[in-house]
N, C-alpha and C positions, 0 to 999 in steps of 0.2 A: 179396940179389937186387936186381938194379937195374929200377927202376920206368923204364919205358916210357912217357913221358908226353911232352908238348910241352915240359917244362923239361929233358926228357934229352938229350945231341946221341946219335947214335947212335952213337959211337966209343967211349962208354960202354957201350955194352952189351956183354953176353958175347958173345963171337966167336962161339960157336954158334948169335946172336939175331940176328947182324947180315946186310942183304938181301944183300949181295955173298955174304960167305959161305955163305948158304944157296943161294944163287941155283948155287954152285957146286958145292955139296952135293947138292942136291935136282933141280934143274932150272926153270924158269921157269914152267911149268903148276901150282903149288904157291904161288904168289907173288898177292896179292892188284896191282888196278891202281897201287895207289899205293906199291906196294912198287919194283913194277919201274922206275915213275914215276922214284922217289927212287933206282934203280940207275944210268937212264939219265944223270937229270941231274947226279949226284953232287952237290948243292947241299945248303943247310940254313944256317943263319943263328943267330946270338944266341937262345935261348930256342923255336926252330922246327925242329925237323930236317926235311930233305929231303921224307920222309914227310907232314910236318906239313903241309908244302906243296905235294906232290901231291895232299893229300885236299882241298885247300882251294881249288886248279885244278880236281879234279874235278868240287865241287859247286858253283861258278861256270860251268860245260861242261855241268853237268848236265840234259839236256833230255830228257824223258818216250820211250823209245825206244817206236814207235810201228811194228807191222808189218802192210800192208795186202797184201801178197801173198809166193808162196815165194822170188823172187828177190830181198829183202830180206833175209830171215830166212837164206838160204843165204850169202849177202856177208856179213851178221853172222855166222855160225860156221863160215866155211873157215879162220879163224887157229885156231878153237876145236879142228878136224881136223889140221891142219897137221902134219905128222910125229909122229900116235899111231902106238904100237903095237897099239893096241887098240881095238876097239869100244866107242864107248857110244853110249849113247843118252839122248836130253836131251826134257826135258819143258818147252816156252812158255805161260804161263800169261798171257793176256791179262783184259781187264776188256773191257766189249759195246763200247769203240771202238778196240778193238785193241790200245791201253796195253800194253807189259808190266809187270805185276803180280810177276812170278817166273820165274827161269830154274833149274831141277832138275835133278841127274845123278839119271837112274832106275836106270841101267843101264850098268856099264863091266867089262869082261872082257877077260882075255888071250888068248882063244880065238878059233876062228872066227867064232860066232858069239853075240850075246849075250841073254841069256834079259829077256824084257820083263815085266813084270809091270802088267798092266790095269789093278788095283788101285791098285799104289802112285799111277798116273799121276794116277787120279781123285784119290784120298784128297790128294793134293796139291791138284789144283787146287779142293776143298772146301777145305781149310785155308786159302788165299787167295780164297773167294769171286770163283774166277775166273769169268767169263762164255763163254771160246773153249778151247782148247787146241791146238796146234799141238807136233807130235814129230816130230827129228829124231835119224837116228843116222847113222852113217860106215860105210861099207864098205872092208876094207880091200885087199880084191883083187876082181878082175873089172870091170864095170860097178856104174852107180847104178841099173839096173834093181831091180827088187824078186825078192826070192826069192820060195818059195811059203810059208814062214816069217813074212816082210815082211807077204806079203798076209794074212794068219792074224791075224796081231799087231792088223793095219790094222782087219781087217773085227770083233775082238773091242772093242776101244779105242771103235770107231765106235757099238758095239751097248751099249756101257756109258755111253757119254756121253749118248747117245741119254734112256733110263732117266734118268740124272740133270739132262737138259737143258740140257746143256751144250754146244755148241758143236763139233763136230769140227772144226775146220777143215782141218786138212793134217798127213800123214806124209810128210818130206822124207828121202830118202836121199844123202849125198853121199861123190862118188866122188873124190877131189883136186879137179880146177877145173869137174867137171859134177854135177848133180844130176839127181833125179828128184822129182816131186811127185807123188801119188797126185791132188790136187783139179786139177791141170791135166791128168791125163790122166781125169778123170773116173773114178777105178777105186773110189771107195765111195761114191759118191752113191747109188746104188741100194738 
């Protein structure tokens, strides 16, 4: 087995390990940044593969992503939506100035619709001594209004954060290029 490291170029690895061909294999939502990094630019040098050098762009790039409202947070995951076939639903785990601390699949299904679970949401955002939490999920037909599901999910999520003291800040749904925010139309403040 060939070791993976910064002295491998990547033409040494098993064909089934290499980004191009998984990329062709699997698909690109499967691909870490630096992976597709290293597809785009097809580069890599003496003792650095490609990879080597997209991780090394990205923690030079790397700047604390910071979200202070939904249309932020929505711009960051309309690529994350971007021709699924399925539901999921994503869990933002912020620190008290917004930071994110963690981004979490809770929840992805081939179905209509996808089963959330309260729990997992929290029990994450304890494991990251997050301070906010912020969940978004994709709708894949109709509007980004919320079902009566949406609002269930919302007002549970709300009532358990509450209890833990944590933060709700927003449940975003997005619909291709529009969204809905429960905290801008005021629908769990109450």
């Amino acid at each position: 087995m060939i070791n993976k490291t910064h002295n491998s170029s990547i033409k040494d690895w098993p064909e089934g390990e290499r980004p191009r061909e998984k990329l062709i294999q699997f698909g690109a939502q499967w691909f870490t940044d630096a992976e597709l990094l290293a597809i785009l630019l097809r580069i890599g040098n003496e003792g650095a593969s490609a990879i080597d050098i997209g991780k090394r762009v990205r923690r030079l790039n790397a700047n604390p992503l910071t979200f202070n409202s939904a249309s932020q947070i929505t711009r960051y995951c309309y690529p994350k939506f971007e021709n699924q076939r399925f539901e999921q639903f994503l869990a933002f785990l912020l620190d008290g100035q917004n930071y994110l601390l963690g981004e979490r699949i809770i929840s992805e299904d081939i179905s209509t619709q996808s089963v959330v679970y309260t729990r997992k949401v929290m029990e994450e955002a304890l494991r990251l001594s997050a301070s906010a939490v912020v969940v978004v999920h994709n709708h894949l037909s109709g509007k980004a209004s919320p079902s009566p599901q949406d609002i269930e999910t919302t007002q549970k999520l709300k009532q358990a954060a509450d209890v833990l003291e944590i933060i709700f800040q927003d449940h975003i749904i997005i619909r291709r290029e529009c969204y809905y925010s429960f905290m801008e139309h005021g629908k769990f403040l109450e």
